[in-house]
C-alpha positions in Angstrom: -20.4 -4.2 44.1 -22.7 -1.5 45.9 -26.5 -1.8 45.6 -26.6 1.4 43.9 -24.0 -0.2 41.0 -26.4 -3.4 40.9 -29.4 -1.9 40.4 -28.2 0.3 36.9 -26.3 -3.0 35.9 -29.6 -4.8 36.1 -31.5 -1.9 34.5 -28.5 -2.4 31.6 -29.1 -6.0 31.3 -33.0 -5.9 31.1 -32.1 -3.1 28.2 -30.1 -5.1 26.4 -32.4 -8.2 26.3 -35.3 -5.8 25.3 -37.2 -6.1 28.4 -37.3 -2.8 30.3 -39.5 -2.8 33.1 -39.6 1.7 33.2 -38.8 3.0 29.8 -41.0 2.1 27.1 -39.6 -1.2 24.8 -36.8 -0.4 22.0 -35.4 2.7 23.9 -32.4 3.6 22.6 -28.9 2.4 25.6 -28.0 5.3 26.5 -26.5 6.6 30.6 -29.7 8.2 31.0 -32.4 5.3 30.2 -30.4 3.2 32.2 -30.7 5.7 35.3 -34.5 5.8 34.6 -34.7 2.0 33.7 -33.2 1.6 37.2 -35.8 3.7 38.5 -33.3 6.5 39.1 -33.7 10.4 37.7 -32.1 10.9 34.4 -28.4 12.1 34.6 -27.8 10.3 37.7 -25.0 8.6 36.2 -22.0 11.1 35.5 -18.8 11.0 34.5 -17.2 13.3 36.6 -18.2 10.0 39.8 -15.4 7.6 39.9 -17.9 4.8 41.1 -19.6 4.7 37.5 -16.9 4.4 35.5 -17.2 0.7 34.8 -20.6 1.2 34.1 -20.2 4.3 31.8 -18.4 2.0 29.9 -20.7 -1.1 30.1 -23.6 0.9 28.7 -21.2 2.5 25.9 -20.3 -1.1 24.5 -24.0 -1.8 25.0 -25.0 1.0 22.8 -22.6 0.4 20.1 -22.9 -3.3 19.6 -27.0 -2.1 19.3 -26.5 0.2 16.4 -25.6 -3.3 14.3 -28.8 -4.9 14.0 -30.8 -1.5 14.0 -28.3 -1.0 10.9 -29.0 -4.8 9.3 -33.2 -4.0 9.3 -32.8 -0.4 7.6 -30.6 -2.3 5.0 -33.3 -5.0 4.3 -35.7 -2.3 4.9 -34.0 -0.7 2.1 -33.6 -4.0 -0.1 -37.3 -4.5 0.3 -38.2 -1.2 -0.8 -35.9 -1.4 -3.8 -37.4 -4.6 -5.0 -40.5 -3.2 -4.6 -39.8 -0.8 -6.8 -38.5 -2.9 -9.5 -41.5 -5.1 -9.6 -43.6 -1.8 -10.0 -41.8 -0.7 -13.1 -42.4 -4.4 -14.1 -45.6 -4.0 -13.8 -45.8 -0.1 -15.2 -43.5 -1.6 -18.5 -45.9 -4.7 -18.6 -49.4 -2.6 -19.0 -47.7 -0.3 -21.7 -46.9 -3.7 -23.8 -51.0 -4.2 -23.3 -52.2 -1.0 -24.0 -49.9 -0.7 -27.1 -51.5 -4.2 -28.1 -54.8 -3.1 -27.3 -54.5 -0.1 -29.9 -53.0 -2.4 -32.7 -55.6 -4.5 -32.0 -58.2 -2.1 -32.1 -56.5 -0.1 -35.3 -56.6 -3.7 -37.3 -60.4 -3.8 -36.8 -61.0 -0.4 -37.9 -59.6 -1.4 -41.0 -60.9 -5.0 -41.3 -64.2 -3.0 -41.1 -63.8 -0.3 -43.2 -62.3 -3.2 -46.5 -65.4 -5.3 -45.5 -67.7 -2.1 -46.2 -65.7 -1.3 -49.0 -66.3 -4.8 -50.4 -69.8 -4.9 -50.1 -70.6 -2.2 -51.4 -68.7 -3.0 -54.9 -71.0 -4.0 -58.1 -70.4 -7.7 -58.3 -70.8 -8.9 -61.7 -71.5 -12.8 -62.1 -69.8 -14.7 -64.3 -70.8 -17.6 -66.0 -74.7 -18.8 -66.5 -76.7 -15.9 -67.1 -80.2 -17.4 -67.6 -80.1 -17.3 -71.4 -80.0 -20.7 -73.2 
């Protein structure tokens, strides 16, 4: 393998275990961060040179079996945010069922307090021993 091959298969590996030394961490696998991971120019790997064809293909499998796990967090990503959601309308369902008990509440006093007024106010005759023998 030539020196040239080696270094852009070493960039490739170092991108794949997620510890580029040029391009900044969680850069996308692609031909052109692996010519600047190996401290090349970008587009120095072409198709149209026979020598990178092996590698062209390399960093293709590389950059499809990365899509995966990007895919599995923007699905939990997606699962959290739905579940966060549902716990909000919980929540939003939850305070109605107080507030609605508040006003019940609050309408049962009203009327406790307007039936006690009412009741004092009444002319209460007394029955039974009037103070004449």
């Amino acid at each position: 393998m030539p020196d040239i091959l080696k270094d852009y298969v070493e960039a490739l590996e170092r991108l794949k275990r997620g510890t580029p030394v040029n391009v900044p961490k969680g850069t996308k696998i692609s031909n052109d961060s692996v010519s600047l991971e190996a401290g090349r120019k970008k587009g120095t790997i072409k198709k149209s040179r026979p020598i990178f064809s092996d590698l062209i293909e390399a960093v293709d499998a590389a950059a499809t079996a990365e899509v995966k796990p990007r895919d599995e967090k923007r699905e939990r990503l997606n699962a959290a945010k739905a579940e966060a959601a549902r716990y909000r309308a919980l929540w939003e369902e939850a305070l109605a069922r107080e507030v609605s008990l508040v006003k019940q509440l609050w309408d049962e006093r009203e009327a406790w307090a307007k039936e006690r007024a009412a009741l004092s106010r009444r002319q209460v005759t007394p029955i039974g021993k009037t103070g004449r023998t």
